[in-house]
VOBA-1610 file (N, C-alpha, C; in pm, whole numbers, padded with zeros to 5 digits, always signed):
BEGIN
Unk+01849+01834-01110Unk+01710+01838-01059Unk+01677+01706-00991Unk+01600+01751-00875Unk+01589+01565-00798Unk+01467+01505-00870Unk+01468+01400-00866Unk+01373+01278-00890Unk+01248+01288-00796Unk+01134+01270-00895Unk+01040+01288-00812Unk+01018+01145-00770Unk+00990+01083-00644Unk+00990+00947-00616Unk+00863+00909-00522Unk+00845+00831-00540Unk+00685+00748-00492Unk+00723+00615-00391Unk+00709+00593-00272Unk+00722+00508-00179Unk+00569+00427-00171Unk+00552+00319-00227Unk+00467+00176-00210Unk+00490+00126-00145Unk+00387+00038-00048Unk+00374-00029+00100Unk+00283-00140+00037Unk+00298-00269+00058Unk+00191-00365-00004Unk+00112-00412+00179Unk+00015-00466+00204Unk-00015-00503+00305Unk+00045-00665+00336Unk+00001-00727+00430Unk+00115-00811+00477Unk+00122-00821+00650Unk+00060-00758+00764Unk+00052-00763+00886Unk+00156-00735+00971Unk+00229-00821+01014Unk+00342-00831+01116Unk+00462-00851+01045Unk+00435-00876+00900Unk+00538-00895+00786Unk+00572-00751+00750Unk+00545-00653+00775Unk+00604-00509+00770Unk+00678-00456+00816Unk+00727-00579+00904Unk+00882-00550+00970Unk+00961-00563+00860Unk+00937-00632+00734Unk+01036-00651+00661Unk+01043-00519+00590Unk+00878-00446+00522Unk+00903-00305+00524Unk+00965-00205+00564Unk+01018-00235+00733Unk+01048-00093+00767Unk+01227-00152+00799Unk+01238-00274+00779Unk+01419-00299+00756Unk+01479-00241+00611Unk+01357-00261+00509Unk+01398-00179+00356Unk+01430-00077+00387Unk+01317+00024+00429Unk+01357+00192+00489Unk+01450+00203+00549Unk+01515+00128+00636Unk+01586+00179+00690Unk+01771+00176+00623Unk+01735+00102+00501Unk+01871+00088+00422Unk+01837+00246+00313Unk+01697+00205+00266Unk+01685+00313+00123Unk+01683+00468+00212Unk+01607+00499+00321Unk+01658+00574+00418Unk+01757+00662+00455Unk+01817+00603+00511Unk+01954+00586+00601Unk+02080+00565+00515Unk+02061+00468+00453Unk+02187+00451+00423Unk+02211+00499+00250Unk+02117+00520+00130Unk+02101+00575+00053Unk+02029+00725+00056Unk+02005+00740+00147Unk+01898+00908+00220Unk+01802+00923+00130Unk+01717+00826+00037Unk+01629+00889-00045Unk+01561+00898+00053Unk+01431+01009-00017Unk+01344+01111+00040Unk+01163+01034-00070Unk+01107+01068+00002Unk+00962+01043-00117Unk+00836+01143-00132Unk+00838+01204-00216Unk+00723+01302-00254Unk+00597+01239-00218Unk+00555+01088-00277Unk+00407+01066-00276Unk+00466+00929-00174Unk+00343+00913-00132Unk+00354+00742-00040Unk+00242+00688-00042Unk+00206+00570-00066Unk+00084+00509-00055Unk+00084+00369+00025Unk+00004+00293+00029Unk+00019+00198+00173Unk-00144+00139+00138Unk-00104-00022+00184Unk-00244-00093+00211Unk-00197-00158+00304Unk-00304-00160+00384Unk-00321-00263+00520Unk-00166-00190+00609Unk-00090-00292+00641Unk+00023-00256+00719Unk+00116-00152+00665Unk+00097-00120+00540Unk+00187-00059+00441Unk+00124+00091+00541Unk-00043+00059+00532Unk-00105+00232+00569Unk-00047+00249+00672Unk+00008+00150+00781Unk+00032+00234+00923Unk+00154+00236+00921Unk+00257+00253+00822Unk+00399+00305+00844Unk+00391+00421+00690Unk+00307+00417+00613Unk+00345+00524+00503Unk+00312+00680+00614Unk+00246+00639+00636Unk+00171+00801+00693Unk+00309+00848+00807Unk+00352+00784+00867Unk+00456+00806+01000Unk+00594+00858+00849Unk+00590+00800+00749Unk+00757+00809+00723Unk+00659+00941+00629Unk+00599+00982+00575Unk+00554+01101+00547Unk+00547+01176+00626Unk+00497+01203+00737Unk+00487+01315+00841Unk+00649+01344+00880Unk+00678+01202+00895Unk+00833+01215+01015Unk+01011+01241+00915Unk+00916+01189+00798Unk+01020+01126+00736Unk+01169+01016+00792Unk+01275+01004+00757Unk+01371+00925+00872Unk+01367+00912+00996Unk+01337+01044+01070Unk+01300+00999+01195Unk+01179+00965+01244Unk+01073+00894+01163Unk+00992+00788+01177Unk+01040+00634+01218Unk+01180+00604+01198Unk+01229+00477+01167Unk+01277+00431+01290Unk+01290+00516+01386Unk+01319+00431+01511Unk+01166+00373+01551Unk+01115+00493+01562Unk+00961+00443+01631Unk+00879+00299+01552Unk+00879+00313+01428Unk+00853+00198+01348Unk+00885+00088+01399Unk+01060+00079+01392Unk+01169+00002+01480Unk+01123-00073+01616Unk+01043-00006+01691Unk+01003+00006+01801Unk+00893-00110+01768Unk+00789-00075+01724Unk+00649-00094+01689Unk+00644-00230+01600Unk+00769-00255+01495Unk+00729-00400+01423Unk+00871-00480+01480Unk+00933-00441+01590Unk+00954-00566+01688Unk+00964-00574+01821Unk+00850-00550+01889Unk+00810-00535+01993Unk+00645-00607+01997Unk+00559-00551+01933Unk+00463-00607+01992Unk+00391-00728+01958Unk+00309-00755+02021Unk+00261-00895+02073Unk+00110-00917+01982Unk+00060-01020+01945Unk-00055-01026+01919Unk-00160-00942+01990Unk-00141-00978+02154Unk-00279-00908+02219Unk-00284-00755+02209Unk-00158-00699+02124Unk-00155-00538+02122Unk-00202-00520+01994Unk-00267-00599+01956Unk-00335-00566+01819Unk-00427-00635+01794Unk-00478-00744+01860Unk-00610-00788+01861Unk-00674-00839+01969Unk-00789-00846+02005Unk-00863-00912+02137Unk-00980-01047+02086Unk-01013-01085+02186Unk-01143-01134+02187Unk-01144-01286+02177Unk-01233-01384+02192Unk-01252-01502+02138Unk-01301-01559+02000Unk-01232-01598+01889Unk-01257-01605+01801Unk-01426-01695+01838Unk-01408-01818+01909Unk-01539-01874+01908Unk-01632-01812+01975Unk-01635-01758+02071Unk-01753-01697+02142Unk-01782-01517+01995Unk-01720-01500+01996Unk-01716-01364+01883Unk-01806-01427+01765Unk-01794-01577+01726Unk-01881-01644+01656Unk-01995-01710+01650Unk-01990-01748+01810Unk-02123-01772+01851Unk-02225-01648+01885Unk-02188-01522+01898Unk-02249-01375+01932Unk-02283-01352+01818Unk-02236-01363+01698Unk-02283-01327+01570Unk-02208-01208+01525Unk-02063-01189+01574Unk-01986-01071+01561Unk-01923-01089+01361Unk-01877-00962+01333Unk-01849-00976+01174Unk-01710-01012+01183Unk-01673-01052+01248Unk-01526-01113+01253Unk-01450-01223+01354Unk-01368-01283+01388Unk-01295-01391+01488Unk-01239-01285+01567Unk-01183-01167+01579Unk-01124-01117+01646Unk-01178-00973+01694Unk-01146-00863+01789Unk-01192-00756+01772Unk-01063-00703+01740Unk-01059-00558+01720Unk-00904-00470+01688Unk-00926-00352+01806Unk-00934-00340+01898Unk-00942-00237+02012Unk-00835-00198+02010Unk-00731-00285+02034Unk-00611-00244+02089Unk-00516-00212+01946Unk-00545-00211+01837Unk-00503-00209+01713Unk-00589-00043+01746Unk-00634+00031+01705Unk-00725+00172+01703Unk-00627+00257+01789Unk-00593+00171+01905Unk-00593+00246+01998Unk-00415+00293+02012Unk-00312+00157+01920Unk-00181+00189+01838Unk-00193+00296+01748Unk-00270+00288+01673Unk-00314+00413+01579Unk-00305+00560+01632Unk-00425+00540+01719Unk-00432+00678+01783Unk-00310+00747+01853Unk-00210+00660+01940Unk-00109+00652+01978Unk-00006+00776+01905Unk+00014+00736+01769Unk+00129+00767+01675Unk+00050+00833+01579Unk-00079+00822+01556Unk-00137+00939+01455Unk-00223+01049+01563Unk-00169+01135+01601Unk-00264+01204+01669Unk-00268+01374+01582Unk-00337+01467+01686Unk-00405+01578+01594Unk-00299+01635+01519Unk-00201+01647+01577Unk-00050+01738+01536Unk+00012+01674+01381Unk-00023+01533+01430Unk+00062+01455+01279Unk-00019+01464+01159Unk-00151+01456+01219Unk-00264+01490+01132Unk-00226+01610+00985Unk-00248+01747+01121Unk-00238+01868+01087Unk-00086+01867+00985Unk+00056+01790+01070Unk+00150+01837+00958Unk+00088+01731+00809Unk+00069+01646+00791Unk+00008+01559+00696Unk-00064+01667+00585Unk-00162+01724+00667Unk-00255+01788+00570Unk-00212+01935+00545Unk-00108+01992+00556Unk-00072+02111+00539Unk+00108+02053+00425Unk+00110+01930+00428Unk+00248+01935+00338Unk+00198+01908+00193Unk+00334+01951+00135Unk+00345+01933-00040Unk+00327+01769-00049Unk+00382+01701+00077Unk+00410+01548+00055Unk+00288+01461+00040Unk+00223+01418-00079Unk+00107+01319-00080Unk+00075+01223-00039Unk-00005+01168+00056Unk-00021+01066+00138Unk-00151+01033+00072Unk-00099+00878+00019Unk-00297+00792+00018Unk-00255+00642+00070Unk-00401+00591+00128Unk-00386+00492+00227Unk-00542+00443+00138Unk-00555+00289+00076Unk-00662+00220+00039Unk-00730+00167+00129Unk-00896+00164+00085Unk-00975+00081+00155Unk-01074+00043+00028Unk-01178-00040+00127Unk-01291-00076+00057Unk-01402-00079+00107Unk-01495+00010+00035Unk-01640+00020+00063Unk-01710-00118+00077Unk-01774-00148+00216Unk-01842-00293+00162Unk-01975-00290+00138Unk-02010-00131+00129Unk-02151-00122+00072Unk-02160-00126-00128Unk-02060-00044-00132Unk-02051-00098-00272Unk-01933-00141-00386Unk-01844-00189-00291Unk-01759-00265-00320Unk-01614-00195-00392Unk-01664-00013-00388Unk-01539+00063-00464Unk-01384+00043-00380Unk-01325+00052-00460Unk-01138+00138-00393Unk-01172+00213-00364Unk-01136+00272-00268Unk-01149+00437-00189Unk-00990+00447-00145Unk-00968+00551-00220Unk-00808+00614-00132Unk-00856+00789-00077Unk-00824+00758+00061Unk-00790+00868+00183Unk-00666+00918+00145Unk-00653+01061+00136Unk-00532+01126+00060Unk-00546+01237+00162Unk-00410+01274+00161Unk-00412+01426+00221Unk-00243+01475+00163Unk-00264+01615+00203Unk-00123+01690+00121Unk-00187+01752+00016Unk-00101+01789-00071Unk-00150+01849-00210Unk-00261+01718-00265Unk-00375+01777-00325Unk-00482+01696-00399Unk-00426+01609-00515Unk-00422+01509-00532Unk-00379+01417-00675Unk-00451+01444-00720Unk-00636+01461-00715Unk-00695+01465-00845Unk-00804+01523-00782Unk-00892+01595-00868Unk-01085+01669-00797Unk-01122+01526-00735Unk-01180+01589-00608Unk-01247+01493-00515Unk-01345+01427-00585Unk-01331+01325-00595Unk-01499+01243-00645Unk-01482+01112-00533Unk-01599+01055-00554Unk-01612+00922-00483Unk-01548+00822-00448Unk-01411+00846-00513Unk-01346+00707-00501Unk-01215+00770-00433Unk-01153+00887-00452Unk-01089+00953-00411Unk-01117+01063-00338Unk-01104+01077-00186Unk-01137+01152-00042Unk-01027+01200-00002Unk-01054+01369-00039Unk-00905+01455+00083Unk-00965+01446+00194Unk-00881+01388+00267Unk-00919+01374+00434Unk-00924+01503+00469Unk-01047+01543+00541Unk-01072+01648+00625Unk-01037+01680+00801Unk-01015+01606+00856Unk-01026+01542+00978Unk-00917+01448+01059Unk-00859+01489+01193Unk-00790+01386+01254Unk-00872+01266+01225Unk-01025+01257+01316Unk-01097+01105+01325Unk-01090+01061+01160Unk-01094+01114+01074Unk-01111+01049+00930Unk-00988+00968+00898Unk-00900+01064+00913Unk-00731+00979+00894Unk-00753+00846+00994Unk-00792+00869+01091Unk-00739+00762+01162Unk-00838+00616+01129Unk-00927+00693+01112Unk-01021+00553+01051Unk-00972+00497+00919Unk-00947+00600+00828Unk-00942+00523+00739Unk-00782+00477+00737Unk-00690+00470+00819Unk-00555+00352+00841Unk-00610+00272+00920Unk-00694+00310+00962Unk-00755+00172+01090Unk-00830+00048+01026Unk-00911+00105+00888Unk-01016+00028+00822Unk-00901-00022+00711Unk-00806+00054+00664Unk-00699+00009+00545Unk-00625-00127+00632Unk-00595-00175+00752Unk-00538-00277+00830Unk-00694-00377+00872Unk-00794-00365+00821Unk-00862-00449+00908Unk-00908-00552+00755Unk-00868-00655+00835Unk-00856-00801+00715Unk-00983-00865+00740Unk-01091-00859+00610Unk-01215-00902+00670Unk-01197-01057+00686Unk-01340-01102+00738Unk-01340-01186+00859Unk-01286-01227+00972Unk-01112-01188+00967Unk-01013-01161+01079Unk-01077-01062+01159Unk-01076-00977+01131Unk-01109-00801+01148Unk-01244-00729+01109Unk-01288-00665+01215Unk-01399-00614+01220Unk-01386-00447+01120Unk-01513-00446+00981Unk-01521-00345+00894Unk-01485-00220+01034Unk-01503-00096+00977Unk-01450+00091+01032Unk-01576+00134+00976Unk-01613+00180+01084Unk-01687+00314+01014Unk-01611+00454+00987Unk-01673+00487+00867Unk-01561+00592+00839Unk-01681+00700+00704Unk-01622+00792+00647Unk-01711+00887+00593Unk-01658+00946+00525Unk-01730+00949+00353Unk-01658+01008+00241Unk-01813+01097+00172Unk-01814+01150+00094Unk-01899+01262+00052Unk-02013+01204+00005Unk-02106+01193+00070Unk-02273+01140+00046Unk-02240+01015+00096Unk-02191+00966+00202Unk-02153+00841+00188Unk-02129+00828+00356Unk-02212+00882+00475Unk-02116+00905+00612Unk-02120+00782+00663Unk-02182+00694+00658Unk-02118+00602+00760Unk-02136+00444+00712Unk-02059+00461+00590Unk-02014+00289+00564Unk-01965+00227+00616Unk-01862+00099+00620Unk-01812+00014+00635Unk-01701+00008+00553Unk-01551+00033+00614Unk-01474-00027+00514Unk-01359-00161+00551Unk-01287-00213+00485Unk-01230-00311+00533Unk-01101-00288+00452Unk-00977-00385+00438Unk-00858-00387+00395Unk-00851-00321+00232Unk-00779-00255+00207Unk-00741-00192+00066Unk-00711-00325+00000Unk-00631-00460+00078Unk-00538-00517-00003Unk-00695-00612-00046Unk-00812-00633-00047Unk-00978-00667-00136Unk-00916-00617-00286Unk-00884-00526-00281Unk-00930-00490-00441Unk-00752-00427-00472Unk-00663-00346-00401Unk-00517-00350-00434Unk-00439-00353-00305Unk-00369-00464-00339Unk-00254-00486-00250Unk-00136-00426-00266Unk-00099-00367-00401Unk+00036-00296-00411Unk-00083-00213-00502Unk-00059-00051-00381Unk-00129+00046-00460Unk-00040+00178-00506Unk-00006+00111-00647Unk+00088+00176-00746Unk+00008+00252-00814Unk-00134+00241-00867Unk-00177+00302-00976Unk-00209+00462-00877Unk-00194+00483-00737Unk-00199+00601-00701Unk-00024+00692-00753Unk+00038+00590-00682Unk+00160+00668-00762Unk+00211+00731-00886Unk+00112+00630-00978Unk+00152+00668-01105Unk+00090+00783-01172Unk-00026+00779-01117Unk-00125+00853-01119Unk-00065+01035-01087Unk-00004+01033-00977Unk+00110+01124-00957Unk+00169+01236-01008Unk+00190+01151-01131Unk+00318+01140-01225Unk+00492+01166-01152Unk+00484+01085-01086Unk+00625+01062-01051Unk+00742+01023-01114Unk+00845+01010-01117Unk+00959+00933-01209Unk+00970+00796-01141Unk+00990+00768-01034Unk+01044+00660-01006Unk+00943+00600-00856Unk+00915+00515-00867Unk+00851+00390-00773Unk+00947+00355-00719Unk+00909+00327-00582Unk+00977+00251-00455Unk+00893+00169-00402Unk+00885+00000-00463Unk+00770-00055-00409Unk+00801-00134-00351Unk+00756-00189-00204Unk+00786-00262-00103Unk+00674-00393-00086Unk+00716-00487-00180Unk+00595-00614-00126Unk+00654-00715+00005Unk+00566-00811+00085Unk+00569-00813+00163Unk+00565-00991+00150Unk+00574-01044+00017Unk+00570-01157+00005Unk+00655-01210-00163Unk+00756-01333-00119Unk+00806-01348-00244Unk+00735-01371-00356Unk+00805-01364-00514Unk+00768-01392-00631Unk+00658-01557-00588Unk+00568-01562-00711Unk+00499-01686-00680Unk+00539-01802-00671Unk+00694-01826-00762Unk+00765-01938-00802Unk+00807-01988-00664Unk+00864-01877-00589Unk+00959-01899-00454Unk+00872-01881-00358Unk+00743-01972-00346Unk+00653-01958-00239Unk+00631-02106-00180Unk+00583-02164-00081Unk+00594-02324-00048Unk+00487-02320-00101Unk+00461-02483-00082Unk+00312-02567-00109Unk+00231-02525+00031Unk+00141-02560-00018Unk+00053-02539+00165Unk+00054-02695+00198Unk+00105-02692+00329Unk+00121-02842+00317Unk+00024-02916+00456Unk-00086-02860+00471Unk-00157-02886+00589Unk-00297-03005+00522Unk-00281-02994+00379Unk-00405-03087+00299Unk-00516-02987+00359Unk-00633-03051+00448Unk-00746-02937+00447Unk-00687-02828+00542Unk-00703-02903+00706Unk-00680-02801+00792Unk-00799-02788+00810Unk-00807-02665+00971Unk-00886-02696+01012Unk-00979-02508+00949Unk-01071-02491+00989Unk-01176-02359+00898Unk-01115-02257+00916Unk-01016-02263+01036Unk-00952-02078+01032Unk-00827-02122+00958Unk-00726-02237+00932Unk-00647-02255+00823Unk-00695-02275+00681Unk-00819-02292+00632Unk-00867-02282+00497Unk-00884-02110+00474Unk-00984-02087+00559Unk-00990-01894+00538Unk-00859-01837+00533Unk-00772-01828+00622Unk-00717-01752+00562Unk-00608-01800+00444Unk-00559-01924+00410Unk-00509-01966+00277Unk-00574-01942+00171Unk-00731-01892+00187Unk-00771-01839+00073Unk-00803-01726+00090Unk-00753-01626+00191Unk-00720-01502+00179Unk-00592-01496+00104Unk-00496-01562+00147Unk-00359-01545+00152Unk-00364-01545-00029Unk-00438-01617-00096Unk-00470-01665-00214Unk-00483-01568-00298Unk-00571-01510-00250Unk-00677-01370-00288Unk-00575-01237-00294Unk-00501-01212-00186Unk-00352-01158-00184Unk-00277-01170-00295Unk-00215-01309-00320Unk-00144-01303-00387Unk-00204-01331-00543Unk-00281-01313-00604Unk-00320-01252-00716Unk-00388-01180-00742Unk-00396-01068-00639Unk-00467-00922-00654Unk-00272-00804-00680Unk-00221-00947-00625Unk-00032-00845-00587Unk-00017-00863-00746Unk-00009-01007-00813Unk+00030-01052-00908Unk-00033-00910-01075Unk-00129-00881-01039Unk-00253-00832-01147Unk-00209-00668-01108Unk-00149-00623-01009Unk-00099-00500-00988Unk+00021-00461-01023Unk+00112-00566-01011Unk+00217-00531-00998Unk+00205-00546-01245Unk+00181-00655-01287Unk+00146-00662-01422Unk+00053-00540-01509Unk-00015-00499-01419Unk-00077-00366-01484Unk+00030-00225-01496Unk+00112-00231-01395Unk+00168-00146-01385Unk+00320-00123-01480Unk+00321-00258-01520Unk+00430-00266-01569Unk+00381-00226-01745Unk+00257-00300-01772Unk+00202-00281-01866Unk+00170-00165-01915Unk+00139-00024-01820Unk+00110+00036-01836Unk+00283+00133-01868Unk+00405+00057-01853Unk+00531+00132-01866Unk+00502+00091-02028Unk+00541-00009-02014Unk+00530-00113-02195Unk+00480+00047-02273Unk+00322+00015-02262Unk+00243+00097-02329Unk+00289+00262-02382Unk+00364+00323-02276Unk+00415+00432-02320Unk+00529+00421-02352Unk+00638+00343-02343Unk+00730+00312-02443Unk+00713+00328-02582Unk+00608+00229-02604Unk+00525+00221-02717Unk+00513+00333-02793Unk+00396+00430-02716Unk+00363+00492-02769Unk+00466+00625-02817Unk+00528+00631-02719Unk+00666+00712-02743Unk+00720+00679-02871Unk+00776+00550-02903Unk+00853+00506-03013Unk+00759+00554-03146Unk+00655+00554-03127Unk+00579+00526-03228Unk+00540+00697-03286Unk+00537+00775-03198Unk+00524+00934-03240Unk+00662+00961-03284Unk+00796+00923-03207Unk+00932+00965-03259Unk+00886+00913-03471Unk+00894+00798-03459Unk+00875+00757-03585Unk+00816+00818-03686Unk+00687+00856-03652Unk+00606+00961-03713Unk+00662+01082-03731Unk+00786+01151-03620Unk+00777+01269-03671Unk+00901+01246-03761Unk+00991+01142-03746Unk+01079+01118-03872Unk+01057+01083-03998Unk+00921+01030-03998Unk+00875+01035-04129Unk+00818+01166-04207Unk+00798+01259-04098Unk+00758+01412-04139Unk+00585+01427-04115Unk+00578+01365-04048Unk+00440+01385-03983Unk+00428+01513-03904Unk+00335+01636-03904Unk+00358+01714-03834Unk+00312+01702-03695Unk+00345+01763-03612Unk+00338+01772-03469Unk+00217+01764-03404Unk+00130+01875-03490Unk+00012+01921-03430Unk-00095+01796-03482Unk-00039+01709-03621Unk-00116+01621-03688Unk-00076+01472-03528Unk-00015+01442-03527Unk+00070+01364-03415Unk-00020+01409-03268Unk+00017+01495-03217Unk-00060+01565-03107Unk-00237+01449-03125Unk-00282+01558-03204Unk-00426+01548-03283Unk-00478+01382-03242Unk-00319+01302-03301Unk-00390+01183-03316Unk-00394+01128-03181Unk-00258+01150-03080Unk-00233+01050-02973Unk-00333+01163-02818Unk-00382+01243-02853Unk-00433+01380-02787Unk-00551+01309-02689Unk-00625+01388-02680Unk-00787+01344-02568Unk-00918+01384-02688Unk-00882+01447-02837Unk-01008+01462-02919Unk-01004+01333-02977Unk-01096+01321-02997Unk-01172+01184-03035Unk-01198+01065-02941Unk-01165+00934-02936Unk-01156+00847-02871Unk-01046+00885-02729Unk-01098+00911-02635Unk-01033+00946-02479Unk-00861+00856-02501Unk-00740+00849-02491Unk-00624+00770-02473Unk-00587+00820-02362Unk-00612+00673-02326Unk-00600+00674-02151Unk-00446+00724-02117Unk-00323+00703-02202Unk-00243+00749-02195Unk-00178+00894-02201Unk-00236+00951-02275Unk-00245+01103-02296Unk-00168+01181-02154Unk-00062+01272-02251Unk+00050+01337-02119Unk+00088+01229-01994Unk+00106+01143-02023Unk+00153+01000-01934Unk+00276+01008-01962Unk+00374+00911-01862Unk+00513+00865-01903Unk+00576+00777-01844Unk+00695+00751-01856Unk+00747+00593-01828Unk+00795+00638-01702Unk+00761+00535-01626Unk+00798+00531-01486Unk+00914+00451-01476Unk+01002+00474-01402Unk+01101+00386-01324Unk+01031+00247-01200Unk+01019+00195-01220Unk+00962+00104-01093Unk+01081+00013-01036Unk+01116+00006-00905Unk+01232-00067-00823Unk+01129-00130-00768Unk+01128-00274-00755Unk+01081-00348-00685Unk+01118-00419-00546Unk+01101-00384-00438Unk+01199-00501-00310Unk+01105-00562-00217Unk+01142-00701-00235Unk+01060-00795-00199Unk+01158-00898-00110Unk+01103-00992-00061Unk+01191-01128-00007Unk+01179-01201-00115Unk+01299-01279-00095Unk+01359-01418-00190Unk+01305-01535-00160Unk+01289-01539-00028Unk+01198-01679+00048Unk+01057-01609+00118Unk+00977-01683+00178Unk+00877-01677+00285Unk+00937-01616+00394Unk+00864-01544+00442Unk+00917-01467+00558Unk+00895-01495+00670Unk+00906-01481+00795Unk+00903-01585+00902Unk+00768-01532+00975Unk+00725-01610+01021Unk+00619-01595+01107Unk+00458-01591+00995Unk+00313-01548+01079Unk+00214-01584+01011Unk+00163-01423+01000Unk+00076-01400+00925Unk+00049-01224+00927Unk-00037-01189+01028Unk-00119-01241+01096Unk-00137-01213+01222Unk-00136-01237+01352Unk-00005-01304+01307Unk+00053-01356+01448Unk+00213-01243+01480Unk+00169-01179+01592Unk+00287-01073+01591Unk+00397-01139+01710Unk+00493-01204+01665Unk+00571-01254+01715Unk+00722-01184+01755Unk+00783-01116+01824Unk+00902-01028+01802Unk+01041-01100+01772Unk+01036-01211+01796Unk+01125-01285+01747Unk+01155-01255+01585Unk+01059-01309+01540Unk+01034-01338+01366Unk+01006-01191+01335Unk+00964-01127+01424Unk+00978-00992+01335Unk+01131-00923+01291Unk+01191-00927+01402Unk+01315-00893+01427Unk+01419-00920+01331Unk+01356-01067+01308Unk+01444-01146+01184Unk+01391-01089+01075Unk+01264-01055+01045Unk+01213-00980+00903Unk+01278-00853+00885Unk+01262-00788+00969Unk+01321-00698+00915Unk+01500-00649+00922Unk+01580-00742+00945Unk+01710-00809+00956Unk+01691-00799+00766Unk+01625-00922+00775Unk+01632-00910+00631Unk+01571-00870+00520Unk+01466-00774+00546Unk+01417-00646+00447Unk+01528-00543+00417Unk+01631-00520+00529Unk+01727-00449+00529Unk+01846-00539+00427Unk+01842-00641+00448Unk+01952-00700+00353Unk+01924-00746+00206Unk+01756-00749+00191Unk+01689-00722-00011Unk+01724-00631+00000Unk+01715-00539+00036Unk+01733-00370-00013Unk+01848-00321-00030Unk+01903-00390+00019Unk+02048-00354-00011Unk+02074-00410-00111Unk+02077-00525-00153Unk+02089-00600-00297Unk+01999-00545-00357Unk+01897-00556-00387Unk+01799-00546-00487Unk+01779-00379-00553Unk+01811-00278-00436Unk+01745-00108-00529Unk+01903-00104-00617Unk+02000-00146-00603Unk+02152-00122-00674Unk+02087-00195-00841Unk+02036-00281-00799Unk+02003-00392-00885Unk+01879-00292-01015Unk+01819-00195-00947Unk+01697-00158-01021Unk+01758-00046-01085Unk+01882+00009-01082Unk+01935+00118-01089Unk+01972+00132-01257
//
């Protein structure tokens, strides 16, 4: 029987070249396949393509994270955009308009008619929730925080608003149930590696793709202040990396936990505890256990060993080229490694 498997995208910008050099080893050269996919920020605009397309998503990707240029993904004058009183340094026109490009009505339509689960994070900045845009089979009854996309324009906003890095990037309007026309901005605000959709799932095994090394193997910032657009985003970059740190630890915690709890009913029933007494206790009567019909996940982690080249919104094809050179060469070491 195959493995049900879950493909994670962490956000990360022009650093998703290193994303789509992983795919193209776990892909291609191992042929796994992925039931669920989820994605923040850059993660959203390649999960949805390798869901619709599956493998043959990977040239076009190929195409897309080493080829283009800053001005194909952002416009404007950061200072005059600041002196106008705009909500961001940059506009994203030409970023919408990549989108529209490669998500159009057809990809839409196969998206929302497959078994294959697609969710892509954002964030409300009216009231500050996670919102995951899902389409495919439903993960869970629609409520507020979770939206089956109805709509080409909905999909596309909400990968458009899942890539837009506030103050870099101007909020999306976009529309979820009593709710039509908020503001949303980057998933990676509140999760940067959005696992708890996968798990949520119930999948066997995680395929998670971060986009920045462990904390140990990260440099110093070595600029002392710098000037206001090098402080912002080092304390984005900041904000990133311990929203990654607190995700990737919950998730693991949450394996721990059913280990746990596993060991701990085997025990019981060797002591002759009956089943239904066992059930009863670890069940949903009484006190809710958040664990209840849960189970241990497999999680493979592939990440870089060093800093990856270039800045996240600076789309350079050089340094992309080289990222994903070597996303393709963690992945090759590292999923053998998780095995």
């Amino acid at each position: 029987m195959a493995t049900s498997r879950a493909l994670v995208i962490s956000g990360g910008g022009s650093k998703g070249a290193f994303a789509v050099g992983a795919l193209k080893y776990l892909m291609l050269e191992k042929g796994l396949e992925f039931d669920v996919l989820a994605g923040t920020s850059t993660g959203a605009l390649i999960t949805p393509m390798v869901a619709a397309k599956g493998k043959d998503a990977l040239p076009i990707l190929e195409t897309e994270y080493t080829t283009v240029t800053t001005g194909d993904i952002l416009d404007g004058s950061p200072v005059l955009r600041v002196l106008l009183g705009k909500p961001s340094l940059y506009g994203t026109g030409p970023l919408k308009k990549r989108i529209e490009k490669h998500i159009t009505p057809e990809l839409y339509r196969t998206l929302a008619a497959s078994a294959r689960r697609l969710g892509v994070t954002t964030v409300d900045l009216r009231d500050g929730k996670l919102v995951y845009y899902q389409t495919g089979t439903p993960l869970v009854p629609n409520d507020d925080t979770v939206v089956q996309v109805t709509s080409h324009e909905q999909l596309v906003n909400a990968i458009y608003s899942s890539a837009s890095i506030p103050f870099s990037m101007p909020p999306v309007e976009n529309s979820r149930p009593d709710r039509p026309d908020d503001g949303y901005v980057d998933g990676g605000v509140r999760e940067y590696v959005p696992i708890e959709f996968a798990i949520d799932a119930g999948v066997e095994e995680i395929c998670c793709i971060i986009l920045a090394p462990p904390l140990d193997k990260r440099p110093l910032y070595e600029k002392h202040f710098g000037g206001v657009f090098d402080v912002a985003q080092r304390a984005v970059d900041l904000l990133t990396e311990e929203v990654g740190a607190s995700d990737l630890k919950l998730s693991r915690l949450y394996n721990q936990a059913c280990i746990y709890f596993g060991a701990v009913q085997k025990k019981l029933l060797a002591e002759g505890v009956k089943p239904e007494v066992i059930e009863s206790a670890f069940g949903d009567s009484g006190a809710k256990n958040p664990f209840a019909g849960k189970r241990t996940v497999r999680l493979c982690v592939i990440r870089p060993e060093r800093p990856l080249k270039g800045e996240t919104l600076k789309f350079t094809p050089e340094d992309m080229k080289a990222n994903l050179a070597y996303g393709f060469e963690c992945a090759s070491k590292q999923w053998d490694q998780c095995r």
